[in-house]
PAKOLNU-254347 format. One record per residue (C-alpha): residue number from 1; x, y, z. Coordinates in Angstrom, 3 decimals. Example, Ala and Ser with C-alpha at 12.3 -4.5 7.8 and 13.67 -1.06 7.14 Angstrom:
2
> n/x/y/z
> 1/12.300/-4.500/7.800
> 2/13.670/-1.060/7.140
This chain:
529
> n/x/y/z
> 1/-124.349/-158.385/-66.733
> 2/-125.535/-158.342/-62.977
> 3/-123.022/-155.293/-62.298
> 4/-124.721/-153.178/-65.436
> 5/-128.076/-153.713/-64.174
> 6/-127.425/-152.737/-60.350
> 7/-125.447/-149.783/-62.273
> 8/-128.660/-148.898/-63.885
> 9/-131.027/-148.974/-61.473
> 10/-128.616/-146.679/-58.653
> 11/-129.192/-144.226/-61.770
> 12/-132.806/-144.365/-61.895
> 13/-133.061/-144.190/-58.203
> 14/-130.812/-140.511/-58.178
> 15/-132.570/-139.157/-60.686
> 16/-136.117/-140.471/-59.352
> 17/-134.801/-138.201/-56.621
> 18/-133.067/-135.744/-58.098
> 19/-136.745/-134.979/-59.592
> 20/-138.290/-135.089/-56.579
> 21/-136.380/-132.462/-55.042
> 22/-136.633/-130.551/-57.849
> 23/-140.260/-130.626/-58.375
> 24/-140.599/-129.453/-54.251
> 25/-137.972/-127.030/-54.185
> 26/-139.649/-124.989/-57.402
> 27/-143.255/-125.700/-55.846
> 28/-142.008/-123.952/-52.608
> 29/-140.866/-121.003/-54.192
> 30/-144.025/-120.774/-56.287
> 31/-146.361/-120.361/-53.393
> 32/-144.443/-118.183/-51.930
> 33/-144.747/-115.358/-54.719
> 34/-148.425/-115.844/-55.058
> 35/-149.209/-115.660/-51.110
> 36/-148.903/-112.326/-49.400
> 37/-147.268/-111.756/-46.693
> 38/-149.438/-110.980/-43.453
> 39/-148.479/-108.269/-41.458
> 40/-151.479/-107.423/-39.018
> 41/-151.692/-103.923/-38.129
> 42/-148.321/-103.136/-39.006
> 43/-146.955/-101.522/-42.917
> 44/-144.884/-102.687/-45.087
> 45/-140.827/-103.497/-44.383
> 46/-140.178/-100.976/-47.583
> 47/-143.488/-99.263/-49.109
> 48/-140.864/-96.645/-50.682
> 49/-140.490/-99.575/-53.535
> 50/-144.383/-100.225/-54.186
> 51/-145.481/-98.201/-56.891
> 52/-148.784/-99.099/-58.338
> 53/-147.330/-99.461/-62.519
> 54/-150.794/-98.436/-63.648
> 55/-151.447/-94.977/-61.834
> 56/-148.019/-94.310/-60.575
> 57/-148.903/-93.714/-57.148
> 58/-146.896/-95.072/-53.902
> 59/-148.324/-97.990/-51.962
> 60/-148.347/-97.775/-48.990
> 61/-150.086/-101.777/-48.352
> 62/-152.703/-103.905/-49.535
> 63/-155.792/-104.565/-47.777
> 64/-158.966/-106.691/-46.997
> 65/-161.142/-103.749/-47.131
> 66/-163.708/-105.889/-44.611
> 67/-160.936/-106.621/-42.455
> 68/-158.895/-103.042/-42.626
> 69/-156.806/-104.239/-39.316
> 70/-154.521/-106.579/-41.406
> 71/-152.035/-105.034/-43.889
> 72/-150.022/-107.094/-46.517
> 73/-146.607/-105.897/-48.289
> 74/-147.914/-107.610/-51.743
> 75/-150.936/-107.678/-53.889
> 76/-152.898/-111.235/-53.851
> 77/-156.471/-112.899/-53.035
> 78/-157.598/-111.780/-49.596
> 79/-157.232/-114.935/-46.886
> 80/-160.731/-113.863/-45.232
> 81/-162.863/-113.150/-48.467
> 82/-163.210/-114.212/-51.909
> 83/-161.342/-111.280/-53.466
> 84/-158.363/-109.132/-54.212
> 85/-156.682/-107.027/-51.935
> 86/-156.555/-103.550/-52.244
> 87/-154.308/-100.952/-52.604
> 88/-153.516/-97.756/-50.200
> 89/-152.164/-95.282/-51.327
> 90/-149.804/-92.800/-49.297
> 91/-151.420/-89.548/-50.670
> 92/-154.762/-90.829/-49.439
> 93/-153.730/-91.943/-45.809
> 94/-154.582/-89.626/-42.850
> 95/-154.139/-91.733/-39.667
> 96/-156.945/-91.411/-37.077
> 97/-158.277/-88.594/-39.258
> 98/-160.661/-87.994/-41.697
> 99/-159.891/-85.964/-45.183
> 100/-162.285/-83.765/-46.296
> 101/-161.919/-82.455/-50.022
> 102/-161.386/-78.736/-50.986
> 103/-165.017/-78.476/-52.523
> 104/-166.523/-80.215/-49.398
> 105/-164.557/-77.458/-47.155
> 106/-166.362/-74.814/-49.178
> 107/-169.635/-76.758/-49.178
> 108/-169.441/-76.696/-45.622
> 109/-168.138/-73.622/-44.581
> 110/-165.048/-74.579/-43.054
> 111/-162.901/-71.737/-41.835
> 112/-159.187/-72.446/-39.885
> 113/-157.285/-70.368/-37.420
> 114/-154.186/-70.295/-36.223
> 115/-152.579/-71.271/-32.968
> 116/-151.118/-68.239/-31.156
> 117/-149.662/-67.352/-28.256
> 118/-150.751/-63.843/-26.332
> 119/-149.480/-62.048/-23.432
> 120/-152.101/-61.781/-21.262
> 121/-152.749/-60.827/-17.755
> 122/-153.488/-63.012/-14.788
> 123/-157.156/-61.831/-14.001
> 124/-160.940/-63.217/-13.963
> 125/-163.153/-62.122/-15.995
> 126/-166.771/-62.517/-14.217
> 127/-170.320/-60.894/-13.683
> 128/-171.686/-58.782/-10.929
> 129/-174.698/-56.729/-9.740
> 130/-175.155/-53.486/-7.972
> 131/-175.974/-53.232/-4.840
> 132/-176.411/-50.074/-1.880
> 133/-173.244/-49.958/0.500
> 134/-174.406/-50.917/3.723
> 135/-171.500/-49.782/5.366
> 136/-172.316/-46.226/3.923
> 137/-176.296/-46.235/5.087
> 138/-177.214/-43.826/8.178
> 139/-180.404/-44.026/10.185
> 140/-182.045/-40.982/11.343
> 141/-183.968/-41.885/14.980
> 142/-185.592/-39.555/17.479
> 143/-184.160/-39.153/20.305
> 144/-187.428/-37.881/22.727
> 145/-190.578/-38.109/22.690
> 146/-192.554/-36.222/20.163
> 147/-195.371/-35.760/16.757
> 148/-194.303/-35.734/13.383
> 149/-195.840/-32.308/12.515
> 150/-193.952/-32.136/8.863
> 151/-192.451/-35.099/6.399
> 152/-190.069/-33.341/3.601
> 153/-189.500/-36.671/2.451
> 154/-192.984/-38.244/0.952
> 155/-191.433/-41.572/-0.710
> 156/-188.609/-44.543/-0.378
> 157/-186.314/-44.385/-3.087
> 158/-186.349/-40.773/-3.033
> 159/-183.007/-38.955/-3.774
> 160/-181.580/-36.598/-0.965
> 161/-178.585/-34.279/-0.543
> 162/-176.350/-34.128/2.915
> 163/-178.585/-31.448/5.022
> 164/-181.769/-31.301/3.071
> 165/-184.393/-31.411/5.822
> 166/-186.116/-35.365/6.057
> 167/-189.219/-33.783/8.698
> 168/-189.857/-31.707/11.149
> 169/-190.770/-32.760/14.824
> 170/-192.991/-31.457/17.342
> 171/-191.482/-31.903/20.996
> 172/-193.739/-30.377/23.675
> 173/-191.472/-31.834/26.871
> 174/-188.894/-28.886/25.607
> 175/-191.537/-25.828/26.007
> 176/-191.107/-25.546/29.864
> 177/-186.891/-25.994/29.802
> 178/-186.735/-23.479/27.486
> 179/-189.666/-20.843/29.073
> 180/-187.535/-21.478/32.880
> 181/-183.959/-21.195/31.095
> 182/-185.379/-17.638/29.434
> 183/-187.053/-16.302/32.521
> 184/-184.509/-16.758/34.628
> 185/-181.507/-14.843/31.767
> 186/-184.410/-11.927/31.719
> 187/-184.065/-11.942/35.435
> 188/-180.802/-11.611/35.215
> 189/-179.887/-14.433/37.492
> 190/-176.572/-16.066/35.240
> 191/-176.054/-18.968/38.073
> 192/-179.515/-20.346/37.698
> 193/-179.489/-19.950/33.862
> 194/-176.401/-21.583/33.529
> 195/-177.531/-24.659/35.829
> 196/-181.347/-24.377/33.548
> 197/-179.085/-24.461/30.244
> 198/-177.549/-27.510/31.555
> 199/-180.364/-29.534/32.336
> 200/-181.701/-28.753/28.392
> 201/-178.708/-30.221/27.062
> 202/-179.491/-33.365/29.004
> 203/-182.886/-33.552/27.949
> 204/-180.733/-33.635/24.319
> 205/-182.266/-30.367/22.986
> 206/-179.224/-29.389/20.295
> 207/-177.105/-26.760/20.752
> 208/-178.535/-24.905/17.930
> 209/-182.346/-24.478/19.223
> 210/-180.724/-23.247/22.631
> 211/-178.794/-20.754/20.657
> 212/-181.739/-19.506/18.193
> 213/-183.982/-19.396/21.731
> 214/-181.055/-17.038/23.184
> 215/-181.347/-14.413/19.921
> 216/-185.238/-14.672/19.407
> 217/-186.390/-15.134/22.935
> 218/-188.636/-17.463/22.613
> 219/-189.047/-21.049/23.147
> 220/-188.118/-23.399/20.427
> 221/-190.803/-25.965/19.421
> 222/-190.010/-28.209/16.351
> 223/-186.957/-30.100/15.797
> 224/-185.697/-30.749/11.867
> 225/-183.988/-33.742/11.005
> 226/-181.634/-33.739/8.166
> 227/-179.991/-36.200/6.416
> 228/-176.172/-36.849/7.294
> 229/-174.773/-38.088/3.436
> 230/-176.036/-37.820/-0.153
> 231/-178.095/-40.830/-1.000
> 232/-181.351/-42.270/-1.492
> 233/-184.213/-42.633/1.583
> 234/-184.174/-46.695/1.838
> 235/-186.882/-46.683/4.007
> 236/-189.142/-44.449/5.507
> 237/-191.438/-45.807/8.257
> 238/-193.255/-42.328/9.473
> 239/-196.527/-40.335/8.386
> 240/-197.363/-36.764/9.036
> 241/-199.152/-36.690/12.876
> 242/-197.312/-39.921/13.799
> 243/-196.074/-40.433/17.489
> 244/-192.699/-41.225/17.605
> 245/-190.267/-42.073/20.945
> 246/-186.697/-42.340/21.394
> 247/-184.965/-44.773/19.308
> 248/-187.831/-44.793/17.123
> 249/-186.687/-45.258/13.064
> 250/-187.897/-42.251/11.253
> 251/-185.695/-42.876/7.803
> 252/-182.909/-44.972/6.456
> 253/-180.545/-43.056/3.893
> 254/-177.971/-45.206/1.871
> 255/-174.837/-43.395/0.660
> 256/-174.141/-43.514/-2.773
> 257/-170.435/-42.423/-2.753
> 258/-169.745/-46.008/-2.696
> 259/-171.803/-48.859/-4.148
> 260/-171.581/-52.568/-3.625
> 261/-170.439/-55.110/-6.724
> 262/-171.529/-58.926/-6.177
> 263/-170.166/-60.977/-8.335
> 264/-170.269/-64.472/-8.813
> 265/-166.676/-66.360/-8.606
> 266/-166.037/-69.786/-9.466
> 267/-165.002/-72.532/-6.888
> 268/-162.133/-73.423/-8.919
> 269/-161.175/-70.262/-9.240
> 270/-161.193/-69.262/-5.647
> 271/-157.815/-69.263/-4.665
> 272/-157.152/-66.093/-7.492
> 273/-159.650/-63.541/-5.595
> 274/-158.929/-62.382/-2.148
> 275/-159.685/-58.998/-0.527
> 276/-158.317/-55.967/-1.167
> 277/-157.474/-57.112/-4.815
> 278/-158.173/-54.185/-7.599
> 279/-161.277/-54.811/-9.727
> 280/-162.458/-52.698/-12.716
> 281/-165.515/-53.018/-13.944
> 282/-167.829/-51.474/-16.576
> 283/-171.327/-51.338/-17.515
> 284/-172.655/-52.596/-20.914
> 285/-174.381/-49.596/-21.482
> 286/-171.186/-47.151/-21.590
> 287/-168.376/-49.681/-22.254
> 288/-166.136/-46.728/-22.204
> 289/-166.734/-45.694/-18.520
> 290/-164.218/-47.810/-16.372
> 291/-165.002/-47.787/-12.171
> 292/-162.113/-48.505/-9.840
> 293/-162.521/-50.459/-6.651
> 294/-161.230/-53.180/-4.556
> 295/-162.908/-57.133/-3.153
> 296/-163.875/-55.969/0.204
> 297/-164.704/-59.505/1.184
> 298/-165.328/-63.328/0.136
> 299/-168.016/-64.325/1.556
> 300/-168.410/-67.418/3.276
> 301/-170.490/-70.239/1.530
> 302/-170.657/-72.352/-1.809
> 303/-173.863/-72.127/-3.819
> 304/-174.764/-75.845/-4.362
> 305/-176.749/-75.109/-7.835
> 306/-173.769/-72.680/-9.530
> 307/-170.754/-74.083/-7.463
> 308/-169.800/-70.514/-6.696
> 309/-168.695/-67.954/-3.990
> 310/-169.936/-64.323/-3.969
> 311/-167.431/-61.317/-3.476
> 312/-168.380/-58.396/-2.315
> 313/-166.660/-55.381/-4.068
> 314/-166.545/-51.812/-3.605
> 315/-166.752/-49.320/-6.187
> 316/-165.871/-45.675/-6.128
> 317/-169.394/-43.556/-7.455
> 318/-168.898/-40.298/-6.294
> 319/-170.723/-38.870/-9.596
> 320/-173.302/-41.141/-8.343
> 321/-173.699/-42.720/-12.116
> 322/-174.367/-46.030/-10.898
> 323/-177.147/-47.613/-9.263
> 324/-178.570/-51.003/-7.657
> 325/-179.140/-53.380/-9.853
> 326/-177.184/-52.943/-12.658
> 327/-175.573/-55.626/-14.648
> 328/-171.444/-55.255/-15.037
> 329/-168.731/-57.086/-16.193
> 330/-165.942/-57.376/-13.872
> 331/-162.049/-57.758/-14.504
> 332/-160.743/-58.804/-11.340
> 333/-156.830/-58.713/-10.536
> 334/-153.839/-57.052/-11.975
> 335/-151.040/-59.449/-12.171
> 336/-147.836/-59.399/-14.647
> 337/-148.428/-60.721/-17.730
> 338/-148.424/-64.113/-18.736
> 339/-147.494/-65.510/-22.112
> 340/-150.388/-68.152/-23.147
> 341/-151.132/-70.531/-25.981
> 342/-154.882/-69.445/-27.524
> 343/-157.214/-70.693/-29.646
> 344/-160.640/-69.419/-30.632
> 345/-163.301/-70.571/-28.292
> 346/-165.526/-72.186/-30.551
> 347/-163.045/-74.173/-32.088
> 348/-162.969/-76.707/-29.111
> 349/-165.531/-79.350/-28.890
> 350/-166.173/-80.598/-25.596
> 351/-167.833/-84.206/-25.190
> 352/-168.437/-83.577/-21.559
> 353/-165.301/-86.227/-20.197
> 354/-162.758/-84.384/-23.036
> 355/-161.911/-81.690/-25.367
> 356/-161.502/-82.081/-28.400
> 357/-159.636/-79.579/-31.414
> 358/-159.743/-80.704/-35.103
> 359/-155.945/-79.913/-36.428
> 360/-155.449/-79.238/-40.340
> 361/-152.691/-81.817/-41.683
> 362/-151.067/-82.107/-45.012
> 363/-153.223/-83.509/-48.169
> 364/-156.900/-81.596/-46.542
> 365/-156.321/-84.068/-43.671
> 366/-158.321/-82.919/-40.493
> 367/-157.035/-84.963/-37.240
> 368/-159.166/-84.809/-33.745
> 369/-156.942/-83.777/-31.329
> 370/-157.132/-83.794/-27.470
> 371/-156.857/-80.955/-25.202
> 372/-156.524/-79.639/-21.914
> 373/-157.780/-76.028/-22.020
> 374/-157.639/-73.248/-19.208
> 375/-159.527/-70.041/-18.855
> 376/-161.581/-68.438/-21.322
> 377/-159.840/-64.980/-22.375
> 378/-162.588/-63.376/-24.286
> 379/-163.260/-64.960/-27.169
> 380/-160.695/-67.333/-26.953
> 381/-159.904/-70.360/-24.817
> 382/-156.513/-71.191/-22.894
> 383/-155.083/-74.032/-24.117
> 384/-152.480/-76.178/-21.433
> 385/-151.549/-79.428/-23.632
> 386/-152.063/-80.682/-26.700
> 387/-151.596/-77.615/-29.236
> 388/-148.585/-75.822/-30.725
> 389/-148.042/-72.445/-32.042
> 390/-149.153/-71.813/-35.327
> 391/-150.729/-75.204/-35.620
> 392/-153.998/-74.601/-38.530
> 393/-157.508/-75.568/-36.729
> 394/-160.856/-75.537/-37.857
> 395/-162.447/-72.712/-36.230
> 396/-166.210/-73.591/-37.481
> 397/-167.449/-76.168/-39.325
> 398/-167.065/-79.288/-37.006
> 399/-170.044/-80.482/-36.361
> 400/-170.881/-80.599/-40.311
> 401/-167.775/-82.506/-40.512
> 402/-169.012/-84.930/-37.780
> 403/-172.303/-85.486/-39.552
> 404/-170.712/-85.726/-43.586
> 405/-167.462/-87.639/-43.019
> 406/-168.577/-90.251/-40.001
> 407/-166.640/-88.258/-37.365
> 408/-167.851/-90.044/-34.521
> 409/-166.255/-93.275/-35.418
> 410/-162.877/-91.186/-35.389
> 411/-163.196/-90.013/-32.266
> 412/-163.701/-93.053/-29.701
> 413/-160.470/-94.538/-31.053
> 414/-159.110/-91.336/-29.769
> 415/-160.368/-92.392/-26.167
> 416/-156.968/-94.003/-25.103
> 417/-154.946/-92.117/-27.236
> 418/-151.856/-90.695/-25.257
> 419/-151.068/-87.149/-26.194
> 420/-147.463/-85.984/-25.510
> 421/-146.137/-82.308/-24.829
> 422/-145.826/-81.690/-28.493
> 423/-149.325/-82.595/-29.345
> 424/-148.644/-85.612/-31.274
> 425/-150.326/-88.490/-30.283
> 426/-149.818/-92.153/-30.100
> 427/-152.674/-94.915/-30.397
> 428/-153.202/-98.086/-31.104
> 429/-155.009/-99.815/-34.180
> 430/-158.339/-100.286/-33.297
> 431/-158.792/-103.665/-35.153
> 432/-155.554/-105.073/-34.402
> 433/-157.154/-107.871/-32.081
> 434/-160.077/-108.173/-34.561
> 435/-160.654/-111.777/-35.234
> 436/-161.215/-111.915/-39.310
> 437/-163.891/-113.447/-40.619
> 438/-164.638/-116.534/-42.883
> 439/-164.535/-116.845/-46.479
> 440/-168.595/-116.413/-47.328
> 441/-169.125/-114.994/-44.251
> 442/-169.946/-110.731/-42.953
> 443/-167.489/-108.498/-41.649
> 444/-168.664/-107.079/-38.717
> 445/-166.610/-103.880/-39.267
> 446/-167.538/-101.617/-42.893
> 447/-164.329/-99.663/-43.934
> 448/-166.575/-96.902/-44.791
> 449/-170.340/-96.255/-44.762
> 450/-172.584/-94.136/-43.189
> 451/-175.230/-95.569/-40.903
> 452/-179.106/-95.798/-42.633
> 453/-177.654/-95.294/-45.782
> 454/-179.248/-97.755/-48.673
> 455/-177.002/-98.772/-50.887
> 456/-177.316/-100.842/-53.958
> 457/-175.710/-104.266/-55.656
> 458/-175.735/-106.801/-58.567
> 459/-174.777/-110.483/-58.291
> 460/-175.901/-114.093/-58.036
> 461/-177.710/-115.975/-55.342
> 462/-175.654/-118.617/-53.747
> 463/-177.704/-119.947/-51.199
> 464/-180.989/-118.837/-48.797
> 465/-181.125/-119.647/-45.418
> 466/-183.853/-118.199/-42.820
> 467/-181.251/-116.228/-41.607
> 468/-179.676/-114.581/-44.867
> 469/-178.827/-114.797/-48.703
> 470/-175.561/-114.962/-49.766
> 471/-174.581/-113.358/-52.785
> 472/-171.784/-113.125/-55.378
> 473/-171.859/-109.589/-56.104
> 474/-170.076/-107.047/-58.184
> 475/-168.467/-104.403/-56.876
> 476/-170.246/-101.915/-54.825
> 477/-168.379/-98.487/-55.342
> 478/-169.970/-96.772/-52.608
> 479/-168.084/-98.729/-49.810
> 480/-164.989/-99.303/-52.307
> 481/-165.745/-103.117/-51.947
> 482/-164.424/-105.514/-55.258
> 483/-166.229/-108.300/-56.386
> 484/-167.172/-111.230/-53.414
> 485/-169.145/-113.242/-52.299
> 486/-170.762/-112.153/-49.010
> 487/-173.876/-113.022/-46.482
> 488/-176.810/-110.439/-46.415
> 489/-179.211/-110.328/-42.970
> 490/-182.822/-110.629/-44.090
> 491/-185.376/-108.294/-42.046
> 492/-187.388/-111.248/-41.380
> 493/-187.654/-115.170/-41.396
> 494/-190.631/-115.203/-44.382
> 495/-188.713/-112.702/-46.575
> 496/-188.321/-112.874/-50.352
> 497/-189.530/-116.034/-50.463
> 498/-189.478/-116.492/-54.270
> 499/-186.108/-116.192/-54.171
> 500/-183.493/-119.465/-54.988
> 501/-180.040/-120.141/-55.470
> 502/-178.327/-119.609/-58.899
> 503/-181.081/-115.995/-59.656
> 504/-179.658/-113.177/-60.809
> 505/-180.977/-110.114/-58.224
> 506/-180.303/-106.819/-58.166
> 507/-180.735/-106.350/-54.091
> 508/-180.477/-103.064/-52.139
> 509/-179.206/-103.069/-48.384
> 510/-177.906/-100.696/-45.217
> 511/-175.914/-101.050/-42.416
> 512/-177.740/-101.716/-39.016
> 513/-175.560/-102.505/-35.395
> 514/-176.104/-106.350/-36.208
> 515/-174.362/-106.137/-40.049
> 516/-175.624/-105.645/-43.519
> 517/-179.155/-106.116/-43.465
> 518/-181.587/-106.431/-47.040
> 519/-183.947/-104.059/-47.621
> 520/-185.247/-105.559/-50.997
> 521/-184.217/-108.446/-53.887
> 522/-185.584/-108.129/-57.194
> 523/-184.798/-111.018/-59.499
> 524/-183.844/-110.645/-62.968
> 525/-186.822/-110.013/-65.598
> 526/-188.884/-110.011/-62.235
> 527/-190.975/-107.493/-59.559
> 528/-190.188/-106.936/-56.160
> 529/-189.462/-109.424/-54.029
């Protein structure tokens, strides 16, 4: 009897724990299939197997849509919030870019371009004014003592030919030479005219007034000056009657064979210009006309306001068609070719510290891409790193896209991107260290708004504080957000005070740099709060 009782109970006690073992074994595998698996800022093992059943569309992974950093490989209630996760789908991915819709592009004006590559040639490109050739101006001078009896020449900037008379001097000191040198050839004395014609050429009468004085026989009295080169009088510092003595400055002529080019060359480009380097140049007015010439010299000095040098270059104008002051574009250098990677110019946005070019992806995905651009060739902009050839990128359009799709909070998670030779980059997740918040409590981080925009909701007040009001809301499908419950800033301490826990409200509310913030609560069957 003893020995069937002990038999009985060692039963009962196995299956006691037979049960027990049971009962946590099949509880264990239960919570496993309805928690999802947390995989923070990384996707899914295999996302080729999740296909939504009701749409048909891949999965990529479920998210927290208030806490986007954290991706899960099964659907489930969010661990942060008081809702569902949500699905992503593949076709509506674009990584670090934004996707703007084929009506929007139209809307917008969006227009692409393609990535080439040109042969071009190793020259600057740069903008210079006409100047007179110093090295080509003459100065006419007296060389005695004398009166200006005649001025040919009545104004500066006055056009003259080589040999056209400038004026006509009046030089008594050569009367008595000239009356001695004649009296004595009448006399017929040829050793004391010789020695008389000698002492007239030292007293720098020219050759030619001693020769018209032999035929007429007469004294010469008025010396001509003509000018030596065809030009333009620069200066003329004389009047009619003036006194003038030797080395006295009657004109200044300035050739106009040759002109002067100053152009304007950039101090990180001042290693490609030297002297004696070919330049061609033309005028905006006759685009046609090319003039050849050479960089005579760099001169010495860095303008502190441009951060430029000025080159001096010399251009051939013997059909005298160009004159000071005129604006021309320069090309200078003419090196071999050079195969480079172009885009158009205003397709680059520059933030000041980077450049930036917006690259068309599959699915109307636009992704900001970094640069490093070279010279501007025209209308088009080198481009070193970061591009390849016939890459799609938006040519116009960009700064609409900034403003309508939120583009600046794309582009400072580009900061530390890296950007390999191939253009792709690599980046990491911006909210991968985010800490998540609380159940009840505000993300600091919207998946998708635009800033000062008002949007609207519908739920129940859960509780009031000074601080906030926490509703349980339906969904909002502006911002894509399900059903929660969530905390709302209010704009002030004494606001909506006729509001209490356990209303229905219909609330509106925008985004502000602090979070969510109320901008009015009206209460079921009620006015404005």
């Amino acid at each position: 009897m003893k020995t069937n009782t002990a038999a009985k109970t060692l039963v009962l006690v196995l299956a006691g724990a037979g049960l027990a073992f049971g009962g946590y074994w099949m509880g264990s595998n239960h919570g496993a299939t309805e928690s999802p698996t947390v995989t923070a800022g990384a996707a899914p093992a295999d996302p080729g197997n999740n296909v939504d059943p009701k749409t048909g569309r891949k999965v990529l992974y479920w998210h927290d849509p208030m806490v986007p950093g954290h991706k899960f490989d099964k659907p489930g209630k969010s661990p942060f919030m008081d809702m569902q996760l949500v699905p992503v789908y593949a076709d509506e991915v674009s990584e670090g870019g934004v996707k703007v819709s084929p009506t929007l592009q139209q809307n917008l004006g969006i227009r692409y371009a393609t990535v080439r590559r040109q042969e071009s040639r190793d020259a600057i490109e740069l903008v210079g004014t006409t100047q007179f050739a110093e090295s080509a101006a003459e100065v006419i001078q007296s060389r005695v003592t004398g009166y200006i009896d005649h001025l040919y020449v009545r104004t500066p900037m006055q056009r003259i030919k080589r040999g056209e008379p400038v004026a006509s001097l009046f030089v008594p000191d050569w009367i008595a030479p000239q009356e001695e040198y004649l009296a004595l050839k009448r006399a017929g004395n040829t050793a004391l005219a010789a020695d008389a014609r000698q002492r007239m050429k030292a007293m720098s009468i020219p050759d030619g007034l001693i020769a018209q004085a032999d035929r007429t026989g007469q004294s010469q009295k008025h010396l001509t000056l003509t000018s030596p080169v065809n030009g333009v009088v620069t200066d003329l510092a004389v009047r009619d009657g003036a006194m003038v003595s030797p080395g006295v400055t009657i004109a200044k002529v300035a050739g106009m064979d040759k002109v002067w080019l100053v152009a304007e060359v950039p101090e990180a480009l001042l290693n490609s210009a030297h002297p004696g380097l070919a330049v061609e140049a033309t005028f905006s007015g006759d685009p046609s006309r090319k003039y050849a010439g050479k960089v005579r010299e760099i001169l010495p000095g860095v303008s502190t306001a441009t951060r430029t040098v000025q080159a001096r270059l010399e251009l051939d104008n013997r059909d005298g068609s160009l004159i000071p002051g005129m604006l021309m574009r320069v090309r200078m250098g003419e090196d071999k070719p050079v195969s480079r990677l172009l885009v158009p110019t205003e397709a680059v946005i520059t933030t000041g510290k980077r450049s930036v070019v917006l690259v068309a992806g599959d699915n109307n995905s636009l992704q900001p891409v970094e640069v490093t651009t070279g010279r501007d060739i025209g209308d088009s902009t080198e481009i070193l790193t970061g591009l390849n050839e016939a890459q799609r990128v938006v040519a116009s359009g960009q700064f609409l896209i900034d403003s309508e799709a939120s583009l600046k909070s794309i582009l400072p998670k580009f900061a530390g991107a890296q950007q390999s030779g191939n253009g792709n980059q690599t980046s990491q997740p911006a909210s991968a260290n985010a800490q998540p918040p609380q159940q009840g409590q505000q993300a600091n981080s919207p998946p998708s708004s635009s800033a000062g925009k008002v949007y609207h909701g519908l739920g129940k007040v859960e509780k009031v504080t000074a601080e906030s009001v926490t509703f349980s809301h339906q969904p909002i499908p502006e911002l894509k957000w399900p059903a929660m419950t969530m905390d709302f800033k209010k704009p002030g301490k004494d606001a909506f005070p006729d509001i209490k826990p356990g209303q229905d409200a219909e609330f509106s509310f925008r985004e502000s740099n602090d979070g969510y913030k109320l901008e009015s609560v009206t209460s079921a069957g009620r006015g404005k709060r």
